[in-house]
N, C-alpha and C positions, 0 to 999 in steps of 0.2 A: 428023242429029237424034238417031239412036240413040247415038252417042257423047255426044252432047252432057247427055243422060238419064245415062249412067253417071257422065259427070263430077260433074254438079249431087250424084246421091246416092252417090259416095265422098265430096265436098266435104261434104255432109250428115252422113254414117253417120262423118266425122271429128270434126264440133260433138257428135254426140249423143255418138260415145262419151266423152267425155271427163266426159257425167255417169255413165255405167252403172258406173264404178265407185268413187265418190264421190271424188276426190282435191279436191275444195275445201274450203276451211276460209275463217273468215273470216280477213279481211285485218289480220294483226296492227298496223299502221299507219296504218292509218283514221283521219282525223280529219275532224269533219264544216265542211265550209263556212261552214256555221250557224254565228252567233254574237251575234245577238239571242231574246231568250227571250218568247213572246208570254202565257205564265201565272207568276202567281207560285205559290207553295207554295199561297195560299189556295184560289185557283181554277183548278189545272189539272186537267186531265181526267185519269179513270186507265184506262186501255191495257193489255187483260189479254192476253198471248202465248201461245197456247197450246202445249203442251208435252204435253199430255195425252194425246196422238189419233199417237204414233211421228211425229210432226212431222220433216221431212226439213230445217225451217228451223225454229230457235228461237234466241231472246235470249243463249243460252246458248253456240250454237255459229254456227251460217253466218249468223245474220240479227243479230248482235251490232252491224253498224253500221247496219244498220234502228235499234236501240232508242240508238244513241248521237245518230243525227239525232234522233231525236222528243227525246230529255232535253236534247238540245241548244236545244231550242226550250222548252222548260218542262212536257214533259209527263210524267207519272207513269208509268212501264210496270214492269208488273211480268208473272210468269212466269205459266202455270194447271198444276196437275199433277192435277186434278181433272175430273171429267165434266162436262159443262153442265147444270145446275138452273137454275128461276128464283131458287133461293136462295144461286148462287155469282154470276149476272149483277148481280142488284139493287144490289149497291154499286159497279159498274164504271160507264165511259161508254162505251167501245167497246172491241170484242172481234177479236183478231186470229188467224186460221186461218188458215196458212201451210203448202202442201206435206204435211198429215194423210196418214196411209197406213194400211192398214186392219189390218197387227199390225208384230213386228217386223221386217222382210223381213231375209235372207241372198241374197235373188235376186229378179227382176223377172218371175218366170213367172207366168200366170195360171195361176187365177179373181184375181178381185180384188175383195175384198166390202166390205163400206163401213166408214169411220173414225168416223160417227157413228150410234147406232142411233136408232130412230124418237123414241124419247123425246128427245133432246137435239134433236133437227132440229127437233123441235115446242116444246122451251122458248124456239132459240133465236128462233124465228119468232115466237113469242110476245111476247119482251125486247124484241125490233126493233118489231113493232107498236106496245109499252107506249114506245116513244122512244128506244131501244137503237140501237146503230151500229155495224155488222160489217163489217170489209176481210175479203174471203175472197180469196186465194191459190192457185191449184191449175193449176202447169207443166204442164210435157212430160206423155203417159202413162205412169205409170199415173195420177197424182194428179188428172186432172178424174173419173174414173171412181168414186173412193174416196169423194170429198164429191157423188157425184152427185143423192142424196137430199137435199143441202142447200140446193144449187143451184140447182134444179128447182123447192126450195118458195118460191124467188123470182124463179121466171120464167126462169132463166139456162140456156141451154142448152151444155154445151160439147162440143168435138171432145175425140176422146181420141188426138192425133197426136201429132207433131213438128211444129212449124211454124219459119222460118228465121228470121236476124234480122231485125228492123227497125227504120227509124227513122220516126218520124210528124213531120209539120212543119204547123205552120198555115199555110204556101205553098201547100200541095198539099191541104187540107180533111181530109189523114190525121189530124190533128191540130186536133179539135174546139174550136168557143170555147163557152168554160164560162166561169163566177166563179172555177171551180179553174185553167183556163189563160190567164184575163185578169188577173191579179192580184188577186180578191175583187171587183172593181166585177160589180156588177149590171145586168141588164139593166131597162127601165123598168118590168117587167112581172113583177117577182120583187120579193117582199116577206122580207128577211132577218129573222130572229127569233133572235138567238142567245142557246143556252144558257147560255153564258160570257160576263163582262163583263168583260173583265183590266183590272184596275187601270189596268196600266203598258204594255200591249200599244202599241209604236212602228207606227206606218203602213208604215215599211217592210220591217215582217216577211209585209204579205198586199201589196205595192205590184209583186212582182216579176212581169212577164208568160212565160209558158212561150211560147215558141214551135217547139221541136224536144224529143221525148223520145225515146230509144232502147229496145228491148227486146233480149232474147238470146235468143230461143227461145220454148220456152215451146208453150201451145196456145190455142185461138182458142174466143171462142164467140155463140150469138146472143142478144140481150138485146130481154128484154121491151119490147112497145110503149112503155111506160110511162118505159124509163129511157133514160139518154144518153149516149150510147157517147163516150167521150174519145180514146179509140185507136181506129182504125177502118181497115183491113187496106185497100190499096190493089189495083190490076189486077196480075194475073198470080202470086198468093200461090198457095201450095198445103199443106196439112196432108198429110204422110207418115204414114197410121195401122197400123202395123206389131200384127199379132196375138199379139208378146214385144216389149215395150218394147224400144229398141235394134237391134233385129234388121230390118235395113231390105236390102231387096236389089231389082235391077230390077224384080220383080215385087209388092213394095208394093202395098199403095192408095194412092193420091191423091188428094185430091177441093180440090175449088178453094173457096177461103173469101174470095174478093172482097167486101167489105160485111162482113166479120163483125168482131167487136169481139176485142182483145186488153185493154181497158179501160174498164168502165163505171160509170154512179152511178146511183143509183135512190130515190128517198123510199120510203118503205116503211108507210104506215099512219103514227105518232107519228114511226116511226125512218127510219133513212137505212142504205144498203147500196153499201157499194163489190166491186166483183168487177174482180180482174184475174188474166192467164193468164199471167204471167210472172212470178218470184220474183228472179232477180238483178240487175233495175234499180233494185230497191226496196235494195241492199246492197252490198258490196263483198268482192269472193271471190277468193283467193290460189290459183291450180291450184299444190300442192305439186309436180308432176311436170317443169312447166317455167319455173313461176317466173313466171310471165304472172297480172297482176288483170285481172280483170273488175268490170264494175258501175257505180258510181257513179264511180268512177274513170278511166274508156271514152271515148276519144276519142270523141265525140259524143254524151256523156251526162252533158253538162257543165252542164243544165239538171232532172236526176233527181233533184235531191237537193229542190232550192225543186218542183217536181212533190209529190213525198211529203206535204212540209211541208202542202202548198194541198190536197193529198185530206187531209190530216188532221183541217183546219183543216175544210174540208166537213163531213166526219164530226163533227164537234164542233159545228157548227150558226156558227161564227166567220163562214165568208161560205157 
């Protein structure tokens, strides 16, 4: 058994390191799947990225095929280099936090103090109450630690680990039925009201059913009564919470995260809130060192990309 402990965390301390010292970029190659458009110019939604908060994922660099799916499908993204006001939210639809860190890091030692300060955590709370729509983002540690205060102000609790891969499947109930993983159908007992009315929106851009999604890592967390967890951590998982990001050795913590969400959605007062713990399923990432993609690209995450689309379309109030 005690071998078997060492094998699993070099097997481990092999997947983390390869983020401790950033070698991925996005994948210059990327093309998205997608190729019907559910908004036109009139009415698509605009998608603000932010960049503002030392973002370890932006439009700009690692999450460039996050924003070529969504424009792939008709939606408007654009970058944030700005603090969160209610007077930079108010012309957006939904607001994207990805990977926020709390300044410019050269290293992963702690403390680690928060990306956003009380004022923005309380406008964004605000925007989402007034009908606002936020994907928050926050991997491996340190990043659930940084948005902690954001998190928290929506009920979201997370680990501040490593957790391993996985994949979810609706075989196995890892993989929740939602309107975002049945293809937009409804259940009898849900009443849709959407914000957007696309003109030209074809059936089968919300017609596709998810039935397997993959994660890379990432961290785990637990979600308010209230919301519903999409990813949901199966038997025998375990979060490695090391006290230096990276630095994992037999003597670790461990603690076991059975039940706990990698993926969830939440109505929120007017607005709606997605939270997920993992950032490379939503993207496609080139390790410059050996030449291997990750992502959306992944043998087994052959269904992440229409995933994206359907939390987007959520978020957008579409199903």
């Amino acid at each position: 058994m005690k071998l078997l402990s060492k094998l699993i965390l070099i097997s481990f301390s092999l997947v983390i390191a390869s983020c401790s010292d950033s070698p991925q970029q996005a994948d210059p190659d990327f093309k998205p799947q997608n190729t019907i458009k559910s908004f036109s110019s009139d009415n698509s939604p605009v998608v603000l990225v932010d960049e503002a908060h030392n973002n370890f994922l932006t439009i700009s660099g690692r999450y460039k095929p996050f924003e070529q799916v969504l424009s792939s499908n008709g939606f408007t993204v654009k970058s944030n280099t700005k603090n969160f006001t209610l007077d930079l939210l108010k012309n957006i639809d939904i607001l994207v936090i990805a990977n926020a860190l709390d300044h410019s890091r050269r290293d992963w030692q702690p403390p680690f103090g928060s990306a956003l300060d009380d004022y923005e955590v309380t406008s964004v709370k605000q925007w989402v109450t007034n009908g606002g729509s936020l994907l928050l983002i926050a991997d491996h540690t340190p990043f659930p630690k940084v948005v902690e205060n954001l998190a928290l102000a929506f009920g979201f609790e997370f680990s501040n680990g490593h957790v391993g891969r996985y994949t979810f499947r609706s075989a196995d109930a890892t993989l929740s039925e939602h309107p975002i993983t049945n293809g937009g159908n409804k259940s009898s007992n849900e009443v849709l009201t959407p914000l957007f009315i696309p003109k030209f929106q074809q059936s089968a851009s919300l017609s596709s059913q998810i039935t397997q999604v993959k994660t890379f890592g990432g961290s785990a967390f637990k979600s308010p009564d209230e919301a519903d967890s999409l990813l949901t951590l199966g038997q025998g998982v375990f979060s490695t919470e090391p006290v230096t990001p990276f630095q994992v050795n037999s003597s670790t913590t461990r603690i076991p995260i059975e039940g706990w969400s990698q993926g969830a959605v939440l109505k929120f007062g007017k607005g709606r809130v997605a939270v997920f713990s993992e950032g490379m399923m939503f993207s496609s990432q080139l390790d410059v060192k050996t030449g291997a993609k990750h992502g959306l690209k992944s043998v087994g995450a052959e269904q992440n990309e229409r995933f994206l689309l359907n939390v987007m379309h959520w978020l957008s109030s579409v199903i």
